[in-house]
Structures are given as structure tokens and as C-alpha cells.
C-alpha positions as a LaTeX table, in Angstrom:
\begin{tabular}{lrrr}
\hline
Residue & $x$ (\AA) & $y$ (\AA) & $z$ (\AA) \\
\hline
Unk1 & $-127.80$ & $-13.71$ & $-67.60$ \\
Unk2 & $-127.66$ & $-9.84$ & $-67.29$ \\
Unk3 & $-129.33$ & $-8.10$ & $-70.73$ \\
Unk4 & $-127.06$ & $-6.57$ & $-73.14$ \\
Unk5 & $-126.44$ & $-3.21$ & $-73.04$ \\
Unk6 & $-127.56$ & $-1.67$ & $-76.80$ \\
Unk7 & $-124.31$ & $-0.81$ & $-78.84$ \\
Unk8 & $-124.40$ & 2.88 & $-80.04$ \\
Unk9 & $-122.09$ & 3.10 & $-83.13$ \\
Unk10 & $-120.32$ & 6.50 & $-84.15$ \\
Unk11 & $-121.48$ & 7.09 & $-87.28$ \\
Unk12 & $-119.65$ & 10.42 & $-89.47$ \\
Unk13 & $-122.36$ & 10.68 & $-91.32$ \\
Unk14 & $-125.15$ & 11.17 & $-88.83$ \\
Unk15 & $-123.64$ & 11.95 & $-85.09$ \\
Unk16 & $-123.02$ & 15.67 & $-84.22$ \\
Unk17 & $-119.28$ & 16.38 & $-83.59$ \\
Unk18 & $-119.71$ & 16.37 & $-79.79$ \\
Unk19 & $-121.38$ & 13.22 & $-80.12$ \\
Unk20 & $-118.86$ & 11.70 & $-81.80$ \\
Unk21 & $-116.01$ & 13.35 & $-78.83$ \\
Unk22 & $-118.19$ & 12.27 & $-76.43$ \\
Unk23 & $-117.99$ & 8.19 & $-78.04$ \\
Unk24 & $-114.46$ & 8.44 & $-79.18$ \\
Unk25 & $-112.81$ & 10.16 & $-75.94$ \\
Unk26 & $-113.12$ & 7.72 & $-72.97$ \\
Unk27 & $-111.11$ & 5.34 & $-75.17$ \\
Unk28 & $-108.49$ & 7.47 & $-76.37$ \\
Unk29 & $-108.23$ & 8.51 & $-72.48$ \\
Unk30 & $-107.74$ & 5.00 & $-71.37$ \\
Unk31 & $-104.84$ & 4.81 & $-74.07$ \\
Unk32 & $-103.04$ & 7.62 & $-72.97$ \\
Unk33 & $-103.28$ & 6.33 & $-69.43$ \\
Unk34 & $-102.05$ & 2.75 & $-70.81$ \\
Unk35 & $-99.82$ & 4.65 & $-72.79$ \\
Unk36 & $-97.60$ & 6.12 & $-69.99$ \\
Unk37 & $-97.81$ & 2.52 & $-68.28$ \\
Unk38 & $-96.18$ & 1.27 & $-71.66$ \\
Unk39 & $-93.24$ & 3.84 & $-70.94$ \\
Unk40 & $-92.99$ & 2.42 & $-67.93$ \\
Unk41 & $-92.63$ & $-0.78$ & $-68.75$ \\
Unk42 & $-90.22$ & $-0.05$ & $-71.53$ \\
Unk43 & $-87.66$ & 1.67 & $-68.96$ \\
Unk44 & $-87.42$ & $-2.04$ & $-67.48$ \\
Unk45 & $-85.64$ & $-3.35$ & $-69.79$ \\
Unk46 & $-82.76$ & $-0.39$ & $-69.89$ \\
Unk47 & $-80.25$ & $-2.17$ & $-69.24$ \\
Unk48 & $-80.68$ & $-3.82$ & $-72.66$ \\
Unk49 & $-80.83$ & $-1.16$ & $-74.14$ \\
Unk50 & $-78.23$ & 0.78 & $-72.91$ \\
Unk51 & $-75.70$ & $-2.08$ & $-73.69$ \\
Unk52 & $-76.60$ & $-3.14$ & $-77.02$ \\
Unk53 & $-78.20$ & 0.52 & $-79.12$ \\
Unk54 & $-79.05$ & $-1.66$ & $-81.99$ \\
Unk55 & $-81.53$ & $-3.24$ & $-79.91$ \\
Unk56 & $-83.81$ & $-0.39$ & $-79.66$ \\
Unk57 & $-83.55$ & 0.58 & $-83.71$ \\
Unk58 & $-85.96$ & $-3.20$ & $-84.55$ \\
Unk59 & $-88.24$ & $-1.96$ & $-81.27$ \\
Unk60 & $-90.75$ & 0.53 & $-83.53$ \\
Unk61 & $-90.67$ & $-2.31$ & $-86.01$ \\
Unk62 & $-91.93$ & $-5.09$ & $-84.06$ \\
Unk63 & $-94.39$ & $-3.47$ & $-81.95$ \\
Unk64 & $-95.94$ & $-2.17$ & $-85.57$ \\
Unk65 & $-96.11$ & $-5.27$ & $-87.17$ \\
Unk66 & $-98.19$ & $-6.75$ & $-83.92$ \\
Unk67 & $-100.37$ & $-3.52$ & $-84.12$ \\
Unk68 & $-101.05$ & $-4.30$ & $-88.18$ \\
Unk69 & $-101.88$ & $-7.81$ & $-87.29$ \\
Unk70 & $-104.04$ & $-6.98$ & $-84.45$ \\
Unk71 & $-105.64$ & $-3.99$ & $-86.48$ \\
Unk72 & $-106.61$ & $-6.17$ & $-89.15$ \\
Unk73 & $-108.20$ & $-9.07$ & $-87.20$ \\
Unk74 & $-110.08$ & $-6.27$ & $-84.91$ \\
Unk75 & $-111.37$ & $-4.48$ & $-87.66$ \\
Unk76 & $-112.47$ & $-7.45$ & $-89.71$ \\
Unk77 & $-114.22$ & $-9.08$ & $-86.58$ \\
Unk78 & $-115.66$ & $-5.49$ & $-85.72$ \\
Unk79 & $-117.26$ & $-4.94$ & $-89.21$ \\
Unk80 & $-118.47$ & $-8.78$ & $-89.42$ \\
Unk81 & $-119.52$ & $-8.17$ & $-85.35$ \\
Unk82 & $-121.91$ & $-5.94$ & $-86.77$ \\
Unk83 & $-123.73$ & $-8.36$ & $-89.23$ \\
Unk84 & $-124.34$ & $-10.50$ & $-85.68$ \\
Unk85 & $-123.07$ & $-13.44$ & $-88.35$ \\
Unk86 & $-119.39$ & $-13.34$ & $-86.29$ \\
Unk87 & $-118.83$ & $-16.52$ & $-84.92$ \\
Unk88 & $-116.11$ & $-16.15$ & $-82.20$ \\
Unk89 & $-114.68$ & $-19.54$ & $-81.74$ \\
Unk90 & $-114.37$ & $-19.53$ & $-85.69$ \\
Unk91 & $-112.17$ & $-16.43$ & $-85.62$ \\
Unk92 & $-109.85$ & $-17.04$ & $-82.87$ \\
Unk93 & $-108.62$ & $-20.30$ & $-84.59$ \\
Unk94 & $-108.51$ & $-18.72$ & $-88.19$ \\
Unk95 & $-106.59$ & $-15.60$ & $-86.63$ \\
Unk96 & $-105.05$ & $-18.00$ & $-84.17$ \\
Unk97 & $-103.49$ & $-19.45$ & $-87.32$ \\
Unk98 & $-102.92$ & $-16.52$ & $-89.31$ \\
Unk99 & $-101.25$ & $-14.98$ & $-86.54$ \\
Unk100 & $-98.62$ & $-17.79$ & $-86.35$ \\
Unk101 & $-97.78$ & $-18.10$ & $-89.70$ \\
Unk102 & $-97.15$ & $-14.33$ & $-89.70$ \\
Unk103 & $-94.92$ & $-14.67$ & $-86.98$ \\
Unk104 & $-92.88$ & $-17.53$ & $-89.10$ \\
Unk105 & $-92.59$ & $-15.61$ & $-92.26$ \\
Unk106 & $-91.67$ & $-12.17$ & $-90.84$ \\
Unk107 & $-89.57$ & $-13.67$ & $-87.91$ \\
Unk108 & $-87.47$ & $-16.04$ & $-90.33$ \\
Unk109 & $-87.34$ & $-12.64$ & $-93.11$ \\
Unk110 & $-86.88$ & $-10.27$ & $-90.09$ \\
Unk111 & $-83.84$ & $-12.18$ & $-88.87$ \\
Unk112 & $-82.22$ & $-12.73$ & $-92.27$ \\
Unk113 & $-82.58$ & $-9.08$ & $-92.89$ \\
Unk114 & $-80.81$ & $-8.47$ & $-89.88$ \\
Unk115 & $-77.75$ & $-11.10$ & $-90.68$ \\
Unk116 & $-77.59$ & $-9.41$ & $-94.17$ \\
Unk117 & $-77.79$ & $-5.67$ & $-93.01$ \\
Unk118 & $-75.88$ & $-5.69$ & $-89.10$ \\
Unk119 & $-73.88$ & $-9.25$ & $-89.33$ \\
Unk120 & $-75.42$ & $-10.16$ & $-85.75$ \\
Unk121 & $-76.57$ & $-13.49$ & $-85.42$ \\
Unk122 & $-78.00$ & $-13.05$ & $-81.62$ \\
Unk123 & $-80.15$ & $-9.70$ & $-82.39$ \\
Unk124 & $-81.00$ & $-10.95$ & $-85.70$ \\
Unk125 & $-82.37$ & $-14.36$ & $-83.16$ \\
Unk126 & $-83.78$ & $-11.69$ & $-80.88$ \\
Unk127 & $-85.95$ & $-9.94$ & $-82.96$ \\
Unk128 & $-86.69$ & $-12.80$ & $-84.90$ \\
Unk129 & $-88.20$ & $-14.28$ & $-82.09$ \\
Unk130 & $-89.94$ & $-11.48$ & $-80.99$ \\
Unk131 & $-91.82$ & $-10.60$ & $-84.18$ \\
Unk132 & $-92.81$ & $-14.62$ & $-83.66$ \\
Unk133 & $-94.19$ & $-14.03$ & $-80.25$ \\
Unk134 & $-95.60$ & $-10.73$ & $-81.08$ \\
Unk135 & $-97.29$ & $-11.75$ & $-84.07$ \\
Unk136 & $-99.02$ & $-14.97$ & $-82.84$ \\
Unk137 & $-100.20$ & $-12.84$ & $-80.04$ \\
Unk138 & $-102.27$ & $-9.66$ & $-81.73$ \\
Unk139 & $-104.96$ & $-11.44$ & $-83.58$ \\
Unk140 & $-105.59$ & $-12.83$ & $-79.86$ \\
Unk141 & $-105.65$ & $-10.02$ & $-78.14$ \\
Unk142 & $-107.30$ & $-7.85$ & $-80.64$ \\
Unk143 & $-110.50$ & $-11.02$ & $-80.78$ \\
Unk144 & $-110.43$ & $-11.20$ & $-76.88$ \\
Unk145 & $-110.76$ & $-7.56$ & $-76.92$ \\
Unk146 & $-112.89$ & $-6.76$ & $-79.35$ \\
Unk147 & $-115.46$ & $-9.26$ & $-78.25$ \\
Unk148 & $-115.58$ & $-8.29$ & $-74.77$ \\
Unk149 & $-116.45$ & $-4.78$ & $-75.55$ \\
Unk150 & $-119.26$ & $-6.15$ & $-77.64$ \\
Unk151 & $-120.71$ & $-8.03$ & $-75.01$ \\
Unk152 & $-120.63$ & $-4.67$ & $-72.93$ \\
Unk153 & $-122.24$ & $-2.72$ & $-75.52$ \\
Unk154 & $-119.60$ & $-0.56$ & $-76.68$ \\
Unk155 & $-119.22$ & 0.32 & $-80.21$ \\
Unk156 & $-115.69$ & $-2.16$ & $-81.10$ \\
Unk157 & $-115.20$ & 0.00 & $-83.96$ \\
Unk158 & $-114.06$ & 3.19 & $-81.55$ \\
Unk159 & $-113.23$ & 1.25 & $-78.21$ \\
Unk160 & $-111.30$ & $-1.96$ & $-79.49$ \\
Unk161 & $-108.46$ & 0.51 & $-81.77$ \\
Unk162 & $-106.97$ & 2.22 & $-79.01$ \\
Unk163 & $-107.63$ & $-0.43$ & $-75.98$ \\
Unk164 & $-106.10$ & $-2.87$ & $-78.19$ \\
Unk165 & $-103.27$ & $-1.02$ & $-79.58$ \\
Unk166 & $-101.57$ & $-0.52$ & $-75.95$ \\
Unk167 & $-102.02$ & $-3.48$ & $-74.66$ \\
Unk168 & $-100.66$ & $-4.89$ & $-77.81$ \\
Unk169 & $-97.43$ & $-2.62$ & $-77.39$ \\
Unk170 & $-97.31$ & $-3.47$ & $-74.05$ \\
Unk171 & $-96.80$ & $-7.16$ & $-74.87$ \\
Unk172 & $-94.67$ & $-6.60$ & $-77.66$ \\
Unk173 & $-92.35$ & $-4.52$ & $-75.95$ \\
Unk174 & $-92.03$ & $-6.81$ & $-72.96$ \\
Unk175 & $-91.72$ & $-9.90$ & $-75.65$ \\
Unk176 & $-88.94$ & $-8.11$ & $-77.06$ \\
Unk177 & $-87.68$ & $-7.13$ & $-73.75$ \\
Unk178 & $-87.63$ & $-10.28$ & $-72.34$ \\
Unk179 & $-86.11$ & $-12.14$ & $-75.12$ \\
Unk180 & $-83.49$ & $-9.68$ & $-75.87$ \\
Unk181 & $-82.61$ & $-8.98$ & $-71.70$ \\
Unk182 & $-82.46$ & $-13.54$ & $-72.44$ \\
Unk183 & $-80.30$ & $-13.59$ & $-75.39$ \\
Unk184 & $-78.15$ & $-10.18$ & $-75.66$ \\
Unk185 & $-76.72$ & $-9.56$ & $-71.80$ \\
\hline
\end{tabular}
């Protein structure tokens, strides 16, 4: 088994500015480079869009609640990653779990909010599905993540926010996407 690389962490309080650039950049890089792959994957589903413009008002909405779901699990397991007391098996079920019953209770209120507010049983089933797939998903995504920059070293606290955050987008908005392009044309 190849050695571990040695994790430097950005610390505030005691890394010069450029330091802390030269840590924080390559990530924030990679997400601006994931980013405009996310734009391109959200043009695929135009047709969607274009047909039904209530679609895209619940878009913002369900790719946030995926990135608060996956924030929180990442930045639990980062913090706890750092006590070397993280057990990784233990957190993918518990976030495993967590993440679904997320997905039930915002999915179910997310679609009754919609019945109430635009009267549309299919979008109200869309996105209610969506925030389902998109929540059991993030606390996945942000473990899988999250761990595997540990095991390469890298500080999870700077690298696992952005990396995780597109690729989480990127699933939510094809989730949506999908299941909207499915239920809506």
C-alpha cells in the first residue's frame, strides 16, 4: 500500500494569505471548470424548460437543499476526519439514512406546497421526487468525496466544499431534469 501523503490544513489563524490562496485555489478552479460543465448539462434538458416555466422556478430550490444536506454531512465527517476517530462505514449508513428521510419529509412537504401554491399535481410529483432523489444522494456523495480526498492528503475542509458542491448540482439538476423531461412533456 502506497504511504499517505501528510494532510496540510489551512488554518486563518496561522497560514500567510498566499498560503492560504495557494490551498484554497486549485479547488475553487476545479469548480469553476465543473461549474460551466453544470451549465452544460442544464441546457439538456431545455426543452423542459421551455415548455413548462414553472419548472425552472423549484430548480434553485432543490439543488440547495442537496447542497445543505451534503454540506452538513461533509463538514461533520471533515471535522470528526480530523480526530482520526471517523469511522467511514459508520457514516455512510447514518447519512445514508438521514439522507433518505430528508428526502421523504421535504419531498412529501415540497409537493404539498406546490398543490397548495400552483394547483399542479404533476410538477408538484416532479419536484417532489426530485428533492427525494436529490436528498438521499448528497450525504453520499459528500462521504465518498470527502473521504477520498483524505486518503490523498488533501485538507477535506477546503477541497471537499467546492468538489462536492458541483458534482452535487450536477446530479440534482439532471435528477430534476430527468424526472421532470419523464413526467411534464
Amino acid at each position: 500500500m502506497k504511504p499517505r501523503k501528510p494532510t496540510i490544513y489551512a488554518n486563518d489563524d496561522t497560514e500567510s494569505t498566499p498560503t492560504l490562496l495557494r490551498l484554497r485555489i486549485p479547488s475553487l478552479f476545479l469548480g469553476l471548470f465543473l461549474g460551466i460543465g453544470l451549465s452544460f448539462i442544464t441546457s439538456q434538458f431545455e426543452n423542459v424548460l421551455a415548455r413548462n416555466v414553472p419548472v425552472i422556478f423549484f430548480l434553485p430550490f432543490i439543488v440547495y437543499m442537496a447542497d445543505a444536506i451534503g454540506t452538513q454531512t461533509q463538514n461533520i465527517y471533515a471535522r470528526n476526519l480530523k480526530t482520526g476517530k471517523a469511522k467511514f462505514h459508520n457514516y455512510l449508513i447514518k447519512e445514508s439514512s438521514l439522507g433518505c428521510l430528508f428526502g421523504i419529509i421535504f419531498g412529501l412537504l415540497s409537493a404539498f406546497l406546490i398543490i397548495w401554491w400552483r394547483g399542479d399535481n404533476l410538477l408538484a410529483a416532479s419536484v417532489g421526487l426530485s428533492m427525494f432523489g436529490a436528498a438521499i444522494s448528497a450525504p453520499t456523495i459528500a462521504l465518498l468525496t470527502t473521504e477520498w480526498l483524505s486518503e490523498l492528503g488533501e485538507d477535506p475542509a477546503v477541497y471537499a466544499g467546492p468538489i462536492v458542491t458541483v458534482i452535487q448540482d450536477a446530479i440534482s439538476v439532471v435528477i430534476y431534469g430527468v424526472v421532470c423531461s419523464r413526467l411534464l412533456l
